[in-house]
Structure formats: C-alpha cells, structure tokens
C-alpha positions as CSV (number, residue, x, y, z in Angstrom):
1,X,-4.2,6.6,-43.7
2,X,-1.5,8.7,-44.9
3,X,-0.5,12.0,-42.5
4,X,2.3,15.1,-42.3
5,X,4.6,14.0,-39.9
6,X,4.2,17.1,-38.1
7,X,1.0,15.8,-37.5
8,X,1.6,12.8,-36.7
9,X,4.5,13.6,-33.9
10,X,1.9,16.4,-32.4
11,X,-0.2,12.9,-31.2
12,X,2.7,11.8,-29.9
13,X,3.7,15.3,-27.6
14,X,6.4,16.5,-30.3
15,X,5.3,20.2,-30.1
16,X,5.8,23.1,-32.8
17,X,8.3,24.4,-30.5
18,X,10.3,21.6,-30.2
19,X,10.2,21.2,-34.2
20,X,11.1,24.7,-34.7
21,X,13.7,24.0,-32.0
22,X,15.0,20.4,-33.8
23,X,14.8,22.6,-37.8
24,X,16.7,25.6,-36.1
25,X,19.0,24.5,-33.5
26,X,20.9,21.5,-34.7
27,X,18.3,18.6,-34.1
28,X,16.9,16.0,-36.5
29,X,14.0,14.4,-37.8
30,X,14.3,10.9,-40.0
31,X,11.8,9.0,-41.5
32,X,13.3,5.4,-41.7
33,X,17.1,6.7,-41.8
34,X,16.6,9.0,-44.3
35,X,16.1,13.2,-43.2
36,X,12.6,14.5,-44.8
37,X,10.8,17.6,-45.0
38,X,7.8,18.4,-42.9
39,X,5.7,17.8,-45.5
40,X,6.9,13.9,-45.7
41,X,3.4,11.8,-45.7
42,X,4.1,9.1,-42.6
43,X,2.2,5.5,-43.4
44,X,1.9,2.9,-41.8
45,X,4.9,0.9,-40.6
46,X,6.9,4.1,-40.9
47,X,10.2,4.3,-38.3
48,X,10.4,8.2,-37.0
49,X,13.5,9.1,-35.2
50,X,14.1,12.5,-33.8
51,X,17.0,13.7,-32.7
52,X,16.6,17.0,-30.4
53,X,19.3,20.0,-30.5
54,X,22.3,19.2,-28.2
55,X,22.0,21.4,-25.0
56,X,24.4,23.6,-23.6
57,X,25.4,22.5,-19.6
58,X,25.8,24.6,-16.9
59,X,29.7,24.6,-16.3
60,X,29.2,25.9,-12.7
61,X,28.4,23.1,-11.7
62,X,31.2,20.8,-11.3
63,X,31.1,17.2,-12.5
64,X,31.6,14.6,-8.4
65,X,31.3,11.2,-8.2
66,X,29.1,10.7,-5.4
67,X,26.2,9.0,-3.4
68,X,24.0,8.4,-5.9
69,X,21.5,5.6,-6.0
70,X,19.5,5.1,-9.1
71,X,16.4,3.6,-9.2
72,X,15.3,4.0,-12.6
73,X,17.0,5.6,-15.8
74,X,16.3,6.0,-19.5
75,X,17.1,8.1,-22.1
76,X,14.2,10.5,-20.7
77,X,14.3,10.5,-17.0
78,X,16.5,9.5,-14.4
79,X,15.0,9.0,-10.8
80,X,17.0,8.5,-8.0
81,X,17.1,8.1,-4.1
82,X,18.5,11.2,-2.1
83,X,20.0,11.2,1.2
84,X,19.4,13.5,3.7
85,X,22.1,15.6,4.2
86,X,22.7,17.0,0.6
87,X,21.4,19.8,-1.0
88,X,19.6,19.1,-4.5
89,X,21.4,22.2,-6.3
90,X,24.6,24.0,-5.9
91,X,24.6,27.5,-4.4
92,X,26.7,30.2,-3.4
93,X,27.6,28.5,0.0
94,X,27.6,25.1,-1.2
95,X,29.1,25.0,-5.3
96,X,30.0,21.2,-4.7
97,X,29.1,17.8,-2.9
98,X,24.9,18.4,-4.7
99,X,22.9,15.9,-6.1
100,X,23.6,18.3,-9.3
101,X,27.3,17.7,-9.4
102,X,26.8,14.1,-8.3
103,X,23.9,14.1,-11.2
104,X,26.4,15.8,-13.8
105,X,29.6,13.4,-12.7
106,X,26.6,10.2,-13.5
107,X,25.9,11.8,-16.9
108,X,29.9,12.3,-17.4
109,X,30.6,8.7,-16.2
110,X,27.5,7.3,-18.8
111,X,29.8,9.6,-21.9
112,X,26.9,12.1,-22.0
113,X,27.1,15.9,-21.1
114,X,23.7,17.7,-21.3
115,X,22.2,20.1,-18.7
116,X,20.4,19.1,-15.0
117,X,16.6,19.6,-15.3
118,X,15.4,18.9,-11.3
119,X,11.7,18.0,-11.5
120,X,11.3,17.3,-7.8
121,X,13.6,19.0,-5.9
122,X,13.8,18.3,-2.2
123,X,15.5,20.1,1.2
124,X,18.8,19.3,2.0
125,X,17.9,16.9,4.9
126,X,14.6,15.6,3.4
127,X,15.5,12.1,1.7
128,X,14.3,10.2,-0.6
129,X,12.8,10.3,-4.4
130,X,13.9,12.5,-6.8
131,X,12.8,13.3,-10.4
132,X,15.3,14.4,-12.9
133,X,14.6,15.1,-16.8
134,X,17.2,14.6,-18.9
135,X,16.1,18.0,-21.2
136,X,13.9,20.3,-21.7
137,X,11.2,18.6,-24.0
138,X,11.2,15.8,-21.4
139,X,11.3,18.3,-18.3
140,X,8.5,20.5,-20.3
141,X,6.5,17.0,-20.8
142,X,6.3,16.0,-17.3
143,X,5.5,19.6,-16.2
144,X,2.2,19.1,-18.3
145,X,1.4,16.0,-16.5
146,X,1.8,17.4,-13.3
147,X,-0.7,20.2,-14.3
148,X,-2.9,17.0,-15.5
149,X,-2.2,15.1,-12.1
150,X,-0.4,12.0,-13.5
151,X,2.6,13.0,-11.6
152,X,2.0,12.6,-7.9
153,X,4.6,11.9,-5.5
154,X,4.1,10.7,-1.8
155,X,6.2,11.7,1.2
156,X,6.1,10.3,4.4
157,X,6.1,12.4,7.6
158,X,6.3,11.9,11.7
159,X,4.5,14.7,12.8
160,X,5.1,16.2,16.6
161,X,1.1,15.8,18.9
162,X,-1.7,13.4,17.9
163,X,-3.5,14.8,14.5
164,X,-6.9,12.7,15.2
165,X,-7.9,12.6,11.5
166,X,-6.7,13.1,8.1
167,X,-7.4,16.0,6.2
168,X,-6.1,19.1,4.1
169,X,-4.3,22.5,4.6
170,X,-4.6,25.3,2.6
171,X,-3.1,28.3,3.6
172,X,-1.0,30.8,1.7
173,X,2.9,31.0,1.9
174,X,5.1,33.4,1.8
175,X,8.8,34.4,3.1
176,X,9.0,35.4,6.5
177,X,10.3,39.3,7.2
178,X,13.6,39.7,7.8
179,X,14.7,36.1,6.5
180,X,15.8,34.8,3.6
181,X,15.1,30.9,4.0
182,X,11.9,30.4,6.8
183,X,8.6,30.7,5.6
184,X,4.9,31.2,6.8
185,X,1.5,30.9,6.1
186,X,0.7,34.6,5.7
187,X,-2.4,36.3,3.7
188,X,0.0,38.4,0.9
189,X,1.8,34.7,0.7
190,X,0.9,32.3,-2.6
191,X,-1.9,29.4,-2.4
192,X,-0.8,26.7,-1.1
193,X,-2.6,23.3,-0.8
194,X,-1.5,20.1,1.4
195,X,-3.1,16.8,1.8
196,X,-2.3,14.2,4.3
197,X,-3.5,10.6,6.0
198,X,-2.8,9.3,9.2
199,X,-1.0,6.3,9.1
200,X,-0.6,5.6,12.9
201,X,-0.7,7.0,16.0
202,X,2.3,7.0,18.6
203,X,2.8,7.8,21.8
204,X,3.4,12.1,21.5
205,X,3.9,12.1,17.4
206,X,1.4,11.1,14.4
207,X,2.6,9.5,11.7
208,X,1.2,10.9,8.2
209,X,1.3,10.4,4.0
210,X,1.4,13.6,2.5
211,X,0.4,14.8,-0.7
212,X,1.2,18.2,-2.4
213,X,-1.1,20.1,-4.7
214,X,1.7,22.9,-5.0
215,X,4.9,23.1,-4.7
216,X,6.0,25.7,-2.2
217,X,9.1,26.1,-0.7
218,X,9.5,24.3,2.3
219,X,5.6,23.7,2.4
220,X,5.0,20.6,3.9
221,X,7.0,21.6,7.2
222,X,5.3,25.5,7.2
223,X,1.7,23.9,6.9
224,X,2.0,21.2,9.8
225,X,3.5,24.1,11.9
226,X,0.5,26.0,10.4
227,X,-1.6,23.1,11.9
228,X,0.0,22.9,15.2
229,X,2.2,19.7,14.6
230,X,5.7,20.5,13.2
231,X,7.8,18.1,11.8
232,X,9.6,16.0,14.1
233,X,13.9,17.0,14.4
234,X,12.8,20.6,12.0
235,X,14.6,23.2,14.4
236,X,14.5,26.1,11.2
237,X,10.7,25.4,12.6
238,X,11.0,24.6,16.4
239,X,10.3,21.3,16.5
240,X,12.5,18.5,18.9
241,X,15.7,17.2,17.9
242,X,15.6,14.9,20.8
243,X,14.5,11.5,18.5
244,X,16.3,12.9,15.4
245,X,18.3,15.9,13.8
246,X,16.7,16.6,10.6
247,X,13.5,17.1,9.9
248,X,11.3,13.6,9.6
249,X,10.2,14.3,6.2
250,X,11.1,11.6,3.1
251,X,10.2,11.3,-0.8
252,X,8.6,7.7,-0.4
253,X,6.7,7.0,-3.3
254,X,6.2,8.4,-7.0
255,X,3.9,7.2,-9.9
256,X,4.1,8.9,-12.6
257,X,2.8,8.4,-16.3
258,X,6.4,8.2,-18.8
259,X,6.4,11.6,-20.8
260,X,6.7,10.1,-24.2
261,X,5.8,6.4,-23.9
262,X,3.2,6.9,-22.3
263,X,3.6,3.7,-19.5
264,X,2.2,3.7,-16.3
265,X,5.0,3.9,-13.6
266,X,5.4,4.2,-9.9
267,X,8.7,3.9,-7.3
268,X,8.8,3.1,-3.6
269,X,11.8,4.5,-2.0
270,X,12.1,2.5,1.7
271,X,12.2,4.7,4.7
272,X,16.0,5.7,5.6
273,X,17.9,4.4,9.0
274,X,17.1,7.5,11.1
275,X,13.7,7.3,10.8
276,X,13.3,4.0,10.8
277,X,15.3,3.5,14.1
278,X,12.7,6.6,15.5
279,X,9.4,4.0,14.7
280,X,11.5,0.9,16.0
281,X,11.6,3.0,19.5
282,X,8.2,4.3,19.8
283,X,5.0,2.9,21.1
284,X,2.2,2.5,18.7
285,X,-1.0,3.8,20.2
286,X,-3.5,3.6,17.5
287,X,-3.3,2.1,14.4
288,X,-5.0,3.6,11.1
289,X,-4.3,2.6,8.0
C-alpha cells in the first residue's frame, strides 16, 4: 500500500523535526535519485535517501592525531576504547590532548568535518568504551533508547573491603560545598540509581559489574564511597593508591540497539594493563559469578 513519505520515514525514526530541519536547513530527501515533495506517495520497492543539513563544528576544539582505538564505526556512530589518562572533552585547563580533539583529528583524517556528540562520556582516568554520535539525529536517536533501556553499558570495578552481596544504591547527588569537582550523596542532591554484582572476592577488595540507571557525575565512585567501599587508587575520594593510581573503574561492555537500523549490537572492551596486573597479584578468596 501506497503512503506520504513523511509517513513512511516517521516508522523509520525520521522525525518532523528533523524534516523541518532537512526542508529548512540545507538537507535532502530523494525518492529514487530524484528530490520529491512531502506529499510523494512511497510504494513498494521505493529507494529513500536523506541527506541531513551539514552541521556547524566547534572550532575550539582543535583537530590531534592521537590514541585512538576504534572498535566500531559507521556513518552513525563511532565507538571507541579510551585510555585512562585523558579527558573525554576539552576544557579551560586542558584545550588539547581530549578524546574530542583526537575524535575531531579521526573525522578530519576520514575527509569529514561535523560536530562531536559524546554519548557516554567517561572521567579522565576511567578507561574504556565510549559512545560517540556522529550528529544530532543520531545522538537524539540513541538518547531515546537509553530512556527505553536498549542502551546499557557495563563497567567493571575493584571495590576497597568485602561487599558480601550484590545489590543497588540509590542515593541522591549533588556537588559538595566549597568544590567545584567532588560530589556526595546529599538529600537537596538529584536521584541517582546504581546497580552492581559481585564478581569475586579478594583478599581486602571486591570485585564488581556495575550498571547505571542515571548518569551522574562521578556516580559510580560517590555511591560505593556512599556504601563504604570506595573505588580502589580514587584519592579525589580517599581510597589507596598503593595497588594503583587512578581510580579502578573501566567501560567494559556496551550493547546497544543501532539508532536507525535497528540491529542488535554489543562491544567488550578487555580490561587495561593496570588493572589487570592488580587481579594478577591478588589472592582470590571467593569466587561468584
């Protein structure tokens, strides 16, 4: 059966906004290489391309060639693995050597110059698996599957004490008086929910999968010192440096349902040397999983 294609592209998560973006702000829509109007009756066997409107980039950020490892990219998303060490977005005190320039210096190498939409953005010293939409429809698409819980991502933490069972933390956050980056659970703070699993046990640390609910800053770390286990190597939140100097907190795995095709997809991101040298030298106690 015949249908607008206006119609037909809302089935397929092509919004009114996007095609009052596309009519007004340089995109396209073609129904088999030729432009049409909205009222264009798609049938079947029908090829529709659209073309969105060209974004303009941030030219703060500056273009580096850097440490980036890709481990999946099309012309929606781009997902990558971050070391710890580097912050995910420039700032005042650090305008260079960020996954954003390093991000914008890939799209510049790949002939294509569009703005850096950050899904997942992690601390500077957590690693691991990062989430980056290559424009707004796409970033606006995956922000609706979140909300729908078909974008869940996975980190993997070592945990100071033993944490005898798995459970969840809810507890509101909020910035702690008189700083500008540490936070707490406070009451005037926003809802925040944490799940995690105990993996193992070792012998004076607990090592946990950790899901988030919300996206706080610097949540996962507040909430286990919240619980009475901070992160392992996080001084901003007194725990030991002795096994490691940054906090033991990585981006392991991400599944994720694609924003436009719809395909099932998930990423494992291996655990980096540091923290894999910490479980190398401890002694299992108890194992869970």
């Amino acid at each position: 059966m015949a249908c607008y294609y206006g119609l037909f592209l809302s089935h397929h998560h092509i919004s009114k906004r996007l095609l009052s973006a596309i009519k007004f702000s340089g995109g396209q829509i073609r129904v088999n290489e030729k432009v049409e109007n909205v009222r264009y009756q798609v049938s079947t066997g029908d090829v529709i391309t659209v073309d969105t409107p060209i974004e303009q980039e941030n030219d703060s950020i500056i273009p580096e060639i850097g440490p980036l490892k890709v481990l999946f990219e099309d012309e929606f998303i781009l997902v990558v693995d971050k070391p710890a060490g580097i912050a995910s977005i420039t700032a005042q005190y650090h305008p260079t050597q960020t996954m954003a320039n390093f991000i914008k210096g890939h799209y510049y190498q790949n002939g294509e110059k569009q703005a850096i939409h950050i899904v997942s953005r992690l601390d500077k010293d957590t690693s691991g698996i990062m989430l980056i939409a290559k424009n707004r429809f796409a970033h606006a698409r995956l922000s609706e599957l979140h909300q729908q819980g078909l974008v869940k991502r996975t980190y993997r933490a070592f945990a100071e004490g033993t944490i005898a069972e798995s459970g969840a933390i809810i507890a509101p956050i909020g910035r702690k008086d008189g700083s500008i980056m540490i936070r707490e659970v406070r009451a005037d703070g926003k809802y925040a929910e944490t799940h995690y699993q105990v993996r193992n046990h070792y012998h004076d640390w607990t090592d946990v999968n950790v899901e988030l609910r919300t996206g706080r800053t610097h949540q996962i770390r507040v909430h286990f010192q919240h619980l009475g286990h901070t992160l392992m190597g996080d001084d901003m939140y007194k725990g030991s440096v002795t096994r490691l100097k940054r906090q033991a907190l990585h981006s392991e795995k991400l599944r994720l349902i694609h924003p436009f095709t719809g395909e099932e997809m998930s990423f494992v991101c291996e655990l980096p040397a540091d923290m894999a040298a910490v479980l190398a030298q401890s002694e299992l106690i108890t194992s869970i999983r």
